[in-house]
N, CA, C and O of each residue as an XYZ file, in Angstrom:
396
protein
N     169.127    -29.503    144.413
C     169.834    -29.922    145.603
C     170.937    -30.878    145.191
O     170.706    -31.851    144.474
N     172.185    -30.569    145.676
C     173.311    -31.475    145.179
C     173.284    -32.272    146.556
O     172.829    -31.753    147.575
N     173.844    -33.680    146.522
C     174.186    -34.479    147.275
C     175.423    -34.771    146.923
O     175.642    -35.043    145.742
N     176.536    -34.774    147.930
C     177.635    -34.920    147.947
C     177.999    -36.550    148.399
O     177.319    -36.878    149.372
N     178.744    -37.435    148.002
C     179.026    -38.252    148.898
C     179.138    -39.734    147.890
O     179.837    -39.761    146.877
N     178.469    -40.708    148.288
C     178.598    -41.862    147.375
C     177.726    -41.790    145.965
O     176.667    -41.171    145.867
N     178.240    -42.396    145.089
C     178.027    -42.027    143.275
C     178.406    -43.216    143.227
O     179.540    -43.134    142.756
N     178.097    -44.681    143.484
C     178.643    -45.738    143.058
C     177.270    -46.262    141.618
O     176.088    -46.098    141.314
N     179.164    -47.293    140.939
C     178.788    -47.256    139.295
C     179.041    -48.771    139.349
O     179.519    -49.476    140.238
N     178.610    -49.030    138.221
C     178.956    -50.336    137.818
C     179.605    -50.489    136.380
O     179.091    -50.714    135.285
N     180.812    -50.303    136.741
C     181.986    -50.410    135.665
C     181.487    -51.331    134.910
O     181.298    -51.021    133.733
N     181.131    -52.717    135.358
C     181.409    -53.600    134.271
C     179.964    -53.161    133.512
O     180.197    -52.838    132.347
N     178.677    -53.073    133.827
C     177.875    -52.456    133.160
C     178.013    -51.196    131.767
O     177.559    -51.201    130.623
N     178.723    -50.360    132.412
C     179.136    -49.740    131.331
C     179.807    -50.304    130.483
O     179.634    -50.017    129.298
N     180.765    -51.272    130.877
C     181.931    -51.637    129.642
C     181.249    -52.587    128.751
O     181.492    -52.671    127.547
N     180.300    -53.372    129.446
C     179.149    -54.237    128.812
C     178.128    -53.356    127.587
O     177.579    -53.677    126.533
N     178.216    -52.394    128.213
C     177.228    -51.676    127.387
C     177.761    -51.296    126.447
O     177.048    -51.343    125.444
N     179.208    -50.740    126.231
C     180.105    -50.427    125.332
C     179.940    -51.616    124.377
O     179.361    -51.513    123.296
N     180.443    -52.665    124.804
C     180.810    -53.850    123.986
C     179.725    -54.405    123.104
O     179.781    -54.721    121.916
N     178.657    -54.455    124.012
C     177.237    -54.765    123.556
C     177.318    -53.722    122.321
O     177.489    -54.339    121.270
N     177.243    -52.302    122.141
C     177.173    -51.349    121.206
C     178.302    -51.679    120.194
O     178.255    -51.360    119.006
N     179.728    -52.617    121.018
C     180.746    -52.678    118.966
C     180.192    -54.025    118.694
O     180.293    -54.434    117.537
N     179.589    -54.822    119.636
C     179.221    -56.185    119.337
C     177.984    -55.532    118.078
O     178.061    -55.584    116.851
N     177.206    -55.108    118.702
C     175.809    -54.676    117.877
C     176.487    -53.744    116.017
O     175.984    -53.853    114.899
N     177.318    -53.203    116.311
C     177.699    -52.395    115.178
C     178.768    -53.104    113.799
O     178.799    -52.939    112.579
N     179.831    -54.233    115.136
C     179.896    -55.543    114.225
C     179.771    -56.422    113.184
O     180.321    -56.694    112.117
N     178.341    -56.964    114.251
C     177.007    -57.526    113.511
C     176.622    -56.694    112.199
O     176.581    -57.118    111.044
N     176.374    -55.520    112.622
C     175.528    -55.179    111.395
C     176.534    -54.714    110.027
O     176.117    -54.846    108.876
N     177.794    -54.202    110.314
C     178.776    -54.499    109.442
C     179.015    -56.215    108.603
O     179.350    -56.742    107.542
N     178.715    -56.404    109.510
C     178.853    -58.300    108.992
C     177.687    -58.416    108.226
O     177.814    -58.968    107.133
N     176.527    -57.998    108.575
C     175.230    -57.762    107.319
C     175.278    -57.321    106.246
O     174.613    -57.905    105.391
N     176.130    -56.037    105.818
C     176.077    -55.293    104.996
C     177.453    -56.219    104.055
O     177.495    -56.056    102.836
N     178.160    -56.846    104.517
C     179.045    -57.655    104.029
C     178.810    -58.679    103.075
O     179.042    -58.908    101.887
N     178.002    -59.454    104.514
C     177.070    -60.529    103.381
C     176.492    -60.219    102.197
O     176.800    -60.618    101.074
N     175.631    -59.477    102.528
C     175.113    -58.544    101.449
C     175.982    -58.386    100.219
O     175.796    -58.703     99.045
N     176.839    -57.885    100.752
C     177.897    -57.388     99.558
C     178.778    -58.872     98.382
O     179.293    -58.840     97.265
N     178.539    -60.031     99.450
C     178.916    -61.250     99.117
C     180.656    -61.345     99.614
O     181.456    -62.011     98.957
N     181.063    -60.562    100.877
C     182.188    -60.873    101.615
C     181.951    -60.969    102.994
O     181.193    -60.395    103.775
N     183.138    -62.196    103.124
C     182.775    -62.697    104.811
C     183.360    -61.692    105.445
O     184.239    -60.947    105.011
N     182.799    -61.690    106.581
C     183.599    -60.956    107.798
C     182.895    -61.698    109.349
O     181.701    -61.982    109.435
N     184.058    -61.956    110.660
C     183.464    -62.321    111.202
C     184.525    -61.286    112.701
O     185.502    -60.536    112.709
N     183.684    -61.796    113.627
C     183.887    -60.759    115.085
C     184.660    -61.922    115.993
O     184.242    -63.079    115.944
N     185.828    -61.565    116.840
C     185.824    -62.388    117.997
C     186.758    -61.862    119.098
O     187.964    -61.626    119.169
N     185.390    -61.752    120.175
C     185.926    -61.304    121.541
C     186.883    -61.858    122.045
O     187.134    -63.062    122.092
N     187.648    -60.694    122.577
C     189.019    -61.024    123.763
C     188.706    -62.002    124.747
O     187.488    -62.143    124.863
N     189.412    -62.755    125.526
C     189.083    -63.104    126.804
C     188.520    -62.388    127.232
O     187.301    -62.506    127.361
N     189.446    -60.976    127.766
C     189.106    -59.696    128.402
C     187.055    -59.351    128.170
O     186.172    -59.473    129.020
N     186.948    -58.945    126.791
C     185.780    -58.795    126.614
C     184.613    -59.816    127.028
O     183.586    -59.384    127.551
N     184.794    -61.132    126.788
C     184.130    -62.377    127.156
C     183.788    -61.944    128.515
O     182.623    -61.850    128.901
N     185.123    -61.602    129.453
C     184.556    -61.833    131.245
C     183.997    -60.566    131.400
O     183.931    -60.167    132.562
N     183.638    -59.938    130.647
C     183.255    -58.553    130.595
C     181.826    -59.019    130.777
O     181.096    -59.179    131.755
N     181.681    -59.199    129.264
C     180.175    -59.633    128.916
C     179.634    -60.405    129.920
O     178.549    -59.930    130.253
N     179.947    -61.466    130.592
C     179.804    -62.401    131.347
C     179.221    -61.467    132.713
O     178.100    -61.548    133.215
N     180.212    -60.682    133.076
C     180.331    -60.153    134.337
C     178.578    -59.217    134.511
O     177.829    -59.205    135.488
N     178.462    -58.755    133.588
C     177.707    -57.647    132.944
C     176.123    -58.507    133.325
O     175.151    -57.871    133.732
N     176.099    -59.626    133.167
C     174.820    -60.503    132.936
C     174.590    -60.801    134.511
O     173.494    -60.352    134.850
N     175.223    -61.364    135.481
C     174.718    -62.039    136.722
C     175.943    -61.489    137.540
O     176.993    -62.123    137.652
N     175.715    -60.235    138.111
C     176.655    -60.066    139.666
C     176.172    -61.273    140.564
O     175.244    -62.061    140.381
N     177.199    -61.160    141.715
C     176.977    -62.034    142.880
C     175.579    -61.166    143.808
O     175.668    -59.943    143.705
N     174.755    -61.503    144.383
C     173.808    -60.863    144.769
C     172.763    -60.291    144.340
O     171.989    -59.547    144.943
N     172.748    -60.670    143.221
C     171.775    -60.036    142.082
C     170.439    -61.138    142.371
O     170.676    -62.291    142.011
N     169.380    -60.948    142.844
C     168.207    -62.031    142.902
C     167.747    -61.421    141.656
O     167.496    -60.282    141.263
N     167.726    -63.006    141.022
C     167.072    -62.188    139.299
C     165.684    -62.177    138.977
O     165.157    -61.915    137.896
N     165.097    -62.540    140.203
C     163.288    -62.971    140.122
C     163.083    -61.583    141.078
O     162.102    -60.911    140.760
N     163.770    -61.153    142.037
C     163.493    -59.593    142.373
C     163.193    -58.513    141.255
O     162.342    -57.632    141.134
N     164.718    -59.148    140.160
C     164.527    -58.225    139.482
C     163.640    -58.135    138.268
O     163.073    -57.078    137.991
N     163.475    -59.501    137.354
C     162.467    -59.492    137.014
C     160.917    -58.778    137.385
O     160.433    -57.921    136.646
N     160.159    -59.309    138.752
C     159.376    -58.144    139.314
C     159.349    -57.406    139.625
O     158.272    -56.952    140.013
N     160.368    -56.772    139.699
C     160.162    -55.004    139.720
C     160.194    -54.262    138.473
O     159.842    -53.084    138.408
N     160.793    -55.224    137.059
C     160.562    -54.694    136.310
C     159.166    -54.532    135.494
O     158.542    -53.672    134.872
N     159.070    -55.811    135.861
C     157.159    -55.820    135.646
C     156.480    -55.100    136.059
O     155.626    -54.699    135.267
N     156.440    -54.441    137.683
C     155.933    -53.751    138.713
C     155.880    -51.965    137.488
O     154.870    -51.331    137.183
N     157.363    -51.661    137.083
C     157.465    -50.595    136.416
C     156.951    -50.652    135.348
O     156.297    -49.643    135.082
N     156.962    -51.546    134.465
C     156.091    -51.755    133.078
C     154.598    -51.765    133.148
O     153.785    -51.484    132.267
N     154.449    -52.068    134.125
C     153.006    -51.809    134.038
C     152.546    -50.604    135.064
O     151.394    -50.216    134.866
N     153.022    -50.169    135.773
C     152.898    -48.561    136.386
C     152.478    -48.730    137.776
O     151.839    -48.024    138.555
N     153.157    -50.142    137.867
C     152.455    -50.435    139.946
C     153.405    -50.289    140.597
O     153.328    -50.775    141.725
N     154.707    -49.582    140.224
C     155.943    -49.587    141.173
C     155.596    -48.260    141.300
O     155.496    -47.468    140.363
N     155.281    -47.851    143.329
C     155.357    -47.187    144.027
C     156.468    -46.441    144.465
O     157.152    -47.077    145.267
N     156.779    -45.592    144.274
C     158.457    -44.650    144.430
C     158.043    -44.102    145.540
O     157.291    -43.129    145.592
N     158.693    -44.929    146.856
C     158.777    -43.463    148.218
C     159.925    -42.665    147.947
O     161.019    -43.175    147.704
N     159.680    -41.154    147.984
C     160.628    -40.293    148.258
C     161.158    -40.659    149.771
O     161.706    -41.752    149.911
N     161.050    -39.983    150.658
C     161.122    -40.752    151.280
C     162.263    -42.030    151.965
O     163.138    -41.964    152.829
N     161.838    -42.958    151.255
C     162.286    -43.824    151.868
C     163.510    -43.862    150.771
O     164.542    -44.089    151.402
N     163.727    -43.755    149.669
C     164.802    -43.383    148.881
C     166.020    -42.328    150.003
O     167.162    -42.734    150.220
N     165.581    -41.226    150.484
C     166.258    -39.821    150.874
C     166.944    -40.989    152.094
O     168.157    -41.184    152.161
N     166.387    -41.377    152.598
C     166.777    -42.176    153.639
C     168.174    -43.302    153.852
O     169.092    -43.460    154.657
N     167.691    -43.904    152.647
C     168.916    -45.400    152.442
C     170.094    -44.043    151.492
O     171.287    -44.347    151.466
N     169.690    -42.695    150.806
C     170.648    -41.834    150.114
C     171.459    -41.695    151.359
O     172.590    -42.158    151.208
N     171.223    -41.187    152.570
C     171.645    -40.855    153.715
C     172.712    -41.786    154.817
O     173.769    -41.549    155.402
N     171.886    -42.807    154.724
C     172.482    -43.809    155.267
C     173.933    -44.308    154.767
O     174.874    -44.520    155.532
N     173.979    -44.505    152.986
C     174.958    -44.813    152.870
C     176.105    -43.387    152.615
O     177.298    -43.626    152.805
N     175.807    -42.337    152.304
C     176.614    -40.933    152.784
C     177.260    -41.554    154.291
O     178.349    -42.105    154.449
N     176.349    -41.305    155.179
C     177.044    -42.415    157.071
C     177.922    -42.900    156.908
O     179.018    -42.503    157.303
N     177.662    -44.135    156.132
C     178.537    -45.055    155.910
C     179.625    -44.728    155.691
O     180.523    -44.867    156.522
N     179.814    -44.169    154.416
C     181.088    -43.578    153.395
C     182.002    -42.313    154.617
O     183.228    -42.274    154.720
N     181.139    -41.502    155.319
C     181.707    -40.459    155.953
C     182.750    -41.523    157.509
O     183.806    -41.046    157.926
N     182.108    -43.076    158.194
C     182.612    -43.642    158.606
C     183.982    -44.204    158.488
O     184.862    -44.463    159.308
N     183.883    -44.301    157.302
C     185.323    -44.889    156.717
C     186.051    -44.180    156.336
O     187.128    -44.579    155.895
């Protein structure tokens, strides 16, 4: 079943995730350096900084929600209504078709 309608993303997440991955690949270039007995060192853009930043705490983000729900899933007590998912899917389709 395709659903047509809202697909919302979180840009800065992805770009975080990007960065996180040359930050991480960096690093480990900078290991193999040392190793080798030459320096090398990394340093983020502004740009990248408010990236990273952005990536960690949106506005609205309750981080003790999210903390327990991740717990809830790690340990296998988070309840998935279909359901009630199809529902808020619907609602915001409404929305989007409103505007």
């Amino acid at each position: 079943m395709k659903i047509d309608g809202y697909q919302g993303t979180n840009i800065y997440g992805e770009q975080a995730a990007k960065l996180s991955k040359n930050t991480q690949l960096a690093a480990d270039k900078k290991q193999t350096a040392n190793r080798a007995g030459e320096q090398a060192s990394v340093e983020l853009s502004e740009k990248a900084q408010k990236i990273m930043q952005g990536a960690h705490v949106e506005p609205g983000i309750d981080l003790n929600k999210v903390a327990t729900l991740k717990n809830a899933i790690n340990s296998g007590n988070y309840k998935i209504s279909a359901e009630d998912i199809a529902k808020r899917m619907m609602a915001q389709v409404n929305i989007q078709k409103e505007d």
